[in-house]
C-alpha positions in Angstrom: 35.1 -13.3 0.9 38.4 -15.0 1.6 37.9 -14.1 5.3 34.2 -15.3 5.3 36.0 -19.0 4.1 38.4 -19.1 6.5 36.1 -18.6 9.6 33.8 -21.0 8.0 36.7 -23.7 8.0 38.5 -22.4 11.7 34.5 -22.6 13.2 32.8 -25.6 10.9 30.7 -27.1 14.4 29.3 -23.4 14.8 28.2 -22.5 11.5 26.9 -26.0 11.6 24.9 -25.2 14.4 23.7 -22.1 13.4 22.7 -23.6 10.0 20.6 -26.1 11.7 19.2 -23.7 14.2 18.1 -21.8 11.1 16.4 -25.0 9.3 14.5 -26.2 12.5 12.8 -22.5 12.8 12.0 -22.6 9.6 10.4 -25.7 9.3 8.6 -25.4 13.0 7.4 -22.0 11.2 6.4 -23.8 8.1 4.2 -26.3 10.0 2.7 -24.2 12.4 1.2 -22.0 9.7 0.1 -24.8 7.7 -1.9 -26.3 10.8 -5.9 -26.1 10.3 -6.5 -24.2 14.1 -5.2 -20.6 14.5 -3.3 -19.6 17.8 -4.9 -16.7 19.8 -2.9 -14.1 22.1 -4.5 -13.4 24.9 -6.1 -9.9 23.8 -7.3 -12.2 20.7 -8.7 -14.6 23.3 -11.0 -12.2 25.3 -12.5 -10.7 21.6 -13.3 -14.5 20.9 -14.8 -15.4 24.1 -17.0 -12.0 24.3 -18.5 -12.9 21.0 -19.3 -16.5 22.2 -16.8 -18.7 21.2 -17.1 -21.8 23.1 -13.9 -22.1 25.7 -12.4 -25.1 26.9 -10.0 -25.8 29.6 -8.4 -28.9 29.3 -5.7 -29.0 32.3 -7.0 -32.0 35.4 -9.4 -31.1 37.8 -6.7 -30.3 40.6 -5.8 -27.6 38.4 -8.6 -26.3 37.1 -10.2 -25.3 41.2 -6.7 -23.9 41.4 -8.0 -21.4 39.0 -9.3 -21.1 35.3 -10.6 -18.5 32.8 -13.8 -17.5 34.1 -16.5 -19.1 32.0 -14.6 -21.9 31.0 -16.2 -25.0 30.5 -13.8 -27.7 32.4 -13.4 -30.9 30.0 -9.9 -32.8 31.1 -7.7 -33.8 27.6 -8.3 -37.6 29.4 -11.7 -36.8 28.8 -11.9 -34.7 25.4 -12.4 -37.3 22.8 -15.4 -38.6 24.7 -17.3 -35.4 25.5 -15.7 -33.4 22.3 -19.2 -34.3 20.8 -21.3 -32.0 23.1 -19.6 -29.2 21.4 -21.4 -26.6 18.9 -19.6 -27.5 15.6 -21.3 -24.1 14.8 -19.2 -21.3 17.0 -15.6 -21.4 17.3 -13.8 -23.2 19.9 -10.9 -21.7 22.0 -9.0 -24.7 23.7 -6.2 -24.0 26.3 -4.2 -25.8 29.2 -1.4 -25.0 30.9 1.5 -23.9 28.5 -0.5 -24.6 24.5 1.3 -28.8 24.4 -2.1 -30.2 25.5 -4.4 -27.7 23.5 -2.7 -28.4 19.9 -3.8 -32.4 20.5 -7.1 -31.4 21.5 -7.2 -28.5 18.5 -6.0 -31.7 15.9 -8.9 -33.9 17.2 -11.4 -31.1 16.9 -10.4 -30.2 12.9 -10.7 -34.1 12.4 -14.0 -34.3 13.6 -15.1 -31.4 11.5 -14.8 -28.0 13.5 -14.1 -25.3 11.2 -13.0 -22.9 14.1 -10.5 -24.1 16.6 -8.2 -21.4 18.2 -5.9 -22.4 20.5 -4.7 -20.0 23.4 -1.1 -19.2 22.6 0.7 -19.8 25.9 -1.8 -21.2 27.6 -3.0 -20.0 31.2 0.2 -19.2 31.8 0.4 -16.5 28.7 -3.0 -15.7 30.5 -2.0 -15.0 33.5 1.0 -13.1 32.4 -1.3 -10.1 31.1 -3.0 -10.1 34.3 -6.4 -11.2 33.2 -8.8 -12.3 35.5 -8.5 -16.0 36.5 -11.5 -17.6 38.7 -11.8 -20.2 41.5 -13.9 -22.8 41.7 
């Protein structure tokens, strides 16, 4: 125990680092499992979209002729709070942009306005694209 002490005292920056480290993982953990939208792998994503869940690309309109999901309805996050009406608040919603940033705003704005089932694409089309899932053109 003695030895424990001492190292605690000759390294007091590191531990404190490493304490910290510790509390901002579990509190980012904390949060993200208390959030009202669930995060969807990609293998989670296809079984949503192939029983009709309603998908929604939110990256600009540069990006999305660049290449998207196939079937992905193209609504830019400039342009979400506007059109996010139009959706079915009946079948789930599976929102994703580039990296997942953009899709947790768009996923809050969604379980405000009363959707009861709003996944968001963990990773983004770029956790997407990793798997090698098919991406279309416009």
């Amino acid at each position: 125990m003695a030895e424990y002490l001492a190292f605690v005292k000759d390294h007091i920056f590191l531990v404190g680092a490493a304490l910290a480290l510790i509390a901002i993982i579990i509190v980012s953990e904390f949060r993200r499992a208390r959030r009202p939208w669930r995060d969807a792998e990609p293998a989670q994503a296809v079984r949503l979209i192939n029983d009709g869940a309603q998908l929604i690309d939110l990256r600009s309109h540069d990006a999305f002729r660049g290449g998207h999901i196939v079937n992905a309805r193209h609504i830019p996050m400039d342009e979400f709070e506007a059109k996010a009406g139009k959706l079915d608040k009946d079948k789930p919603v599976l929102l994703y942009c580039d990296s997942g940033v953009t899709s947790s705003r768009a996923a809050a704005m969604l379980v405000r306005d009363g959707f009861t089932e709003v996944w968001q694409l963990h990773g983004g089309l770029a956790a997407w694209k990793r798997e090698n899932l098919p991406v279309a053109k416009a």
